[in-house]
N, C-alpha and C positions, 0 to 999 in steps of 0.2 A: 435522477435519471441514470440509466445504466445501460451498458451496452459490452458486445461480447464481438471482438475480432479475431476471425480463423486463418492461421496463419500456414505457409508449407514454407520449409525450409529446404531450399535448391541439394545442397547435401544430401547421399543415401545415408552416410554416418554423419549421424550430430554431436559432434561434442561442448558442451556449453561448460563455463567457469562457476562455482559456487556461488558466484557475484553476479550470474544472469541479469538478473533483475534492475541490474543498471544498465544495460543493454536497451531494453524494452525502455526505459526510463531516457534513454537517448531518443527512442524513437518517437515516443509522445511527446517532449518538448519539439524538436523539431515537426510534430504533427501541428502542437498548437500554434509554431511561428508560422505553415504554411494557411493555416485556417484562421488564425487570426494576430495580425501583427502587432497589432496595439496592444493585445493581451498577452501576448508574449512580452513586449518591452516592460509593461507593468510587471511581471513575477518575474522575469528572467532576467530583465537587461541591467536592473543593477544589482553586479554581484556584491557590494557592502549593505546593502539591502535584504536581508530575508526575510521575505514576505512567506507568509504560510499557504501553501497551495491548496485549492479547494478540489481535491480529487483523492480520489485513492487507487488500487489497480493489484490486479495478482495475477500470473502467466501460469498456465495449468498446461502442468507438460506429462509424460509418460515415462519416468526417470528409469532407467533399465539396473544401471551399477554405476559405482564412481571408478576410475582409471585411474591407480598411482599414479603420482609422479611429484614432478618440482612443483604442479598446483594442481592436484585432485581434480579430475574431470569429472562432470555427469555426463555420460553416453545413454540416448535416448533409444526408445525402442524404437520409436517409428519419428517421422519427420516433420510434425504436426505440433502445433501450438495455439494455444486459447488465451486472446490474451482482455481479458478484466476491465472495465473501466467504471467508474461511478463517479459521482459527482453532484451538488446538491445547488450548482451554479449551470444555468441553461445555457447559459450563454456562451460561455466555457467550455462545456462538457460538445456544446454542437460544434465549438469551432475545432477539436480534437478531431470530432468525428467525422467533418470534411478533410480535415489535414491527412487524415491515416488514406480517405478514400483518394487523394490525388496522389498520395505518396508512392502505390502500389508496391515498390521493396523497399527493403533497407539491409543493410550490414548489422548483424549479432554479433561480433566478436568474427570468427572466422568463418561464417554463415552467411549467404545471403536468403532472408523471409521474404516470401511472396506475399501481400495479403488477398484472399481469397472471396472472404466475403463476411457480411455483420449480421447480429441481431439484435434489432432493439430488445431491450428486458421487461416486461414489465412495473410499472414502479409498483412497491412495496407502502402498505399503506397501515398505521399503526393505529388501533382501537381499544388496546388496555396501555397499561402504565406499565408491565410487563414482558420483557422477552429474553429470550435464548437465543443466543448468537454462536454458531459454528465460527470458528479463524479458520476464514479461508486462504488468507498469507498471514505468518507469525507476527503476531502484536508488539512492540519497541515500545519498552515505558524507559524514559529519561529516570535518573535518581536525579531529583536537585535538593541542593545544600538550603541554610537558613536564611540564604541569600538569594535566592529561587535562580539561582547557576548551577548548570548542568554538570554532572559530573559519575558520571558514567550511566547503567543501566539498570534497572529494576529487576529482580527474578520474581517468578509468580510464589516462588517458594517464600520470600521475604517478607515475614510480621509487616511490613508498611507498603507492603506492594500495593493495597487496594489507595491508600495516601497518596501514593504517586502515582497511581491510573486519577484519582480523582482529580488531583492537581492540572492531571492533563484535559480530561477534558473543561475542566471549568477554562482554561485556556485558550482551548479549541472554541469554545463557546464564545470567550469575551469578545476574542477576533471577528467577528460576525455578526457582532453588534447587540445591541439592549436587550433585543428579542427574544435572545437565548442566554441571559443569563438570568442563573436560576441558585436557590439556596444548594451547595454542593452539598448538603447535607440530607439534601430529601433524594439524594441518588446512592443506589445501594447495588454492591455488586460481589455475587458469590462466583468464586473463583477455585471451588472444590473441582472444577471438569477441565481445568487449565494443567498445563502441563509446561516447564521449562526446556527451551531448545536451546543451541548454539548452534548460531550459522557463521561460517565465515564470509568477511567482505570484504572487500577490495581494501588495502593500505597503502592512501597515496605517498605515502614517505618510502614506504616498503616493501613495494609491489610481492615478493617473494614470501615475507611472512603477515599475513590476512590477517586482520583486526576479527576479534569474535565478536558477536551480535550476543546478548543474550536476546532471547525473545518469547513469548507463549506461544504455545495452538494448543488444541483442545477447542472449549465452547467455555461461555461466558453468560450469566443468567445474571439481567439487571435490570433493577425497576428505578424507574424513572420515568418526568410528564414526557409525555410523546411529541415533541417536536423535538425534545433529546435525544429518544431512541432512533427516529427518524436519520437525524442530525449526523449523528453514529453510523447507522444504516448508508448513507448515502455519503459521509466523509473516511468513513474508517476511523479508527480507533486507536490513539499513542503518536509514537514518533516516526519517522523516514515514510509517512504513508504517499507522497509524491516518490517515492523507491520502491514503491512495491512491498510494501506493507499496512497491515493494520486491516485489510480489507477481512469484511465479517458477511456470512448468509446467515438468515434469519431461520430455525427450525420449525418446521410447519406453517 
């Protein structure tokens, strides 16, 4: 399920941080503790616990220029914001979708968003073993070691990039039980329409000097049985995808 809230921001000038994206990420966990308590306690409440979130999300703004300074701003053209959501849990994804509609604003950083108003999306429904995925927010693939700990980030450019997409979703998969684990070998993914970005994010040690992200956008052509692609479709794809990443549209 999927669904699309339109936001205004009280602001005539927006100035939003590189790290946006945790903003918006403030605002749907707080969506989901006012829509549903119990599911917030379960993913949120214990912080020694991470549990992997069933959603994904991307904020589609109108970025005008970045503003020197001591942390590079994005100054918007206009005062309006689209903000993503998907999610391949009903349960979850409805109780977001109440939360956002009682919440009416919230604080972005030095913003206050109005929300406006939703649209359900249609679900997306898969028929071949096939597809092409646009990145609608840049894709976070973990590197992990031989000891399958993390250790830093994948570039799309890297000989074993596709090993460590793979690794992630088989991952993504196990979390979710039987049903979707599948031989990782019968999933294949060309990554010639991928491209490496770096974004900066937020460094909680060093608010002043921003950790870099490597990450993809571009599109992504992968075959795999379709409750995979699905899977994908409706979770997003890699890492930080409860941040605002990873989220994919399907071409055509």
């Amino acid at each position: 399920m999927r669904f699309v809230c339109f936001m205004e921001v009280e602001n005539d000038t927006v100035l939003l941080p590189p790290w946006y994206r945790l903003g918006f990420a403030s605002l749907l966990k707080e969506a989901l503790k006012q829509g549903n308590h119990t599911l917030f306690n379960y993913y949120y409440g214990n912080s020694k616990k991470n549990i992997p979130k069933p959603f994904t999300f991307a904020v589609k703004l109108d970025v005008d220029r970045v503003e020197k300074g001591a942390i590079n701003m994005l100054k918007l053209r206009n005062n309006i914001a689209q903000l993503y959501v998907s999610s391949n849990n009903y349960e979850f994804i409805i109780a977001m979708y109440n939360g956002l509609r009682h919440i009416k604003s919230y604080p972005i950083y030095d913003n206050i968003a109005n929300i406006i108003n939703f649209n359900l999306l249609p679900q997306r429904k898969f028929t071949s073993s096939q597809a092409v995925y646009t990145i609608f927010s840049p894709v976070v693939v973990r590197r992990v070691d031989e000891n399958k700990r993390g250790v830093g980030y994948a570039s799309v450019n890297d000989s074993d990039y596709v090993q460590m997409l793979l690794y992630s979703i088989k991952s993504q998969c196990k979390f979710l039980g039987d049903s979707y684990c599948v031989d990782i070998n019968s999933i294949k993914i060309n990554t010639n329409a991928a491209f490496p970005v770096k974004i900066p994010h937020y460094n909680k040690e060093n608010p002043h000097k921003p950790e870099v992200i490597v990450a993809a956008d571009g599109s992504l052509e992968i075959e795999a049985p379709q409750e995979v692609l699905e899977l994908i479709y409706d979770l997003g794809l890699g890492a930080r995808r409860s941040q605002g990443f990873g989220m994919l549209e399907v071409v055509g």
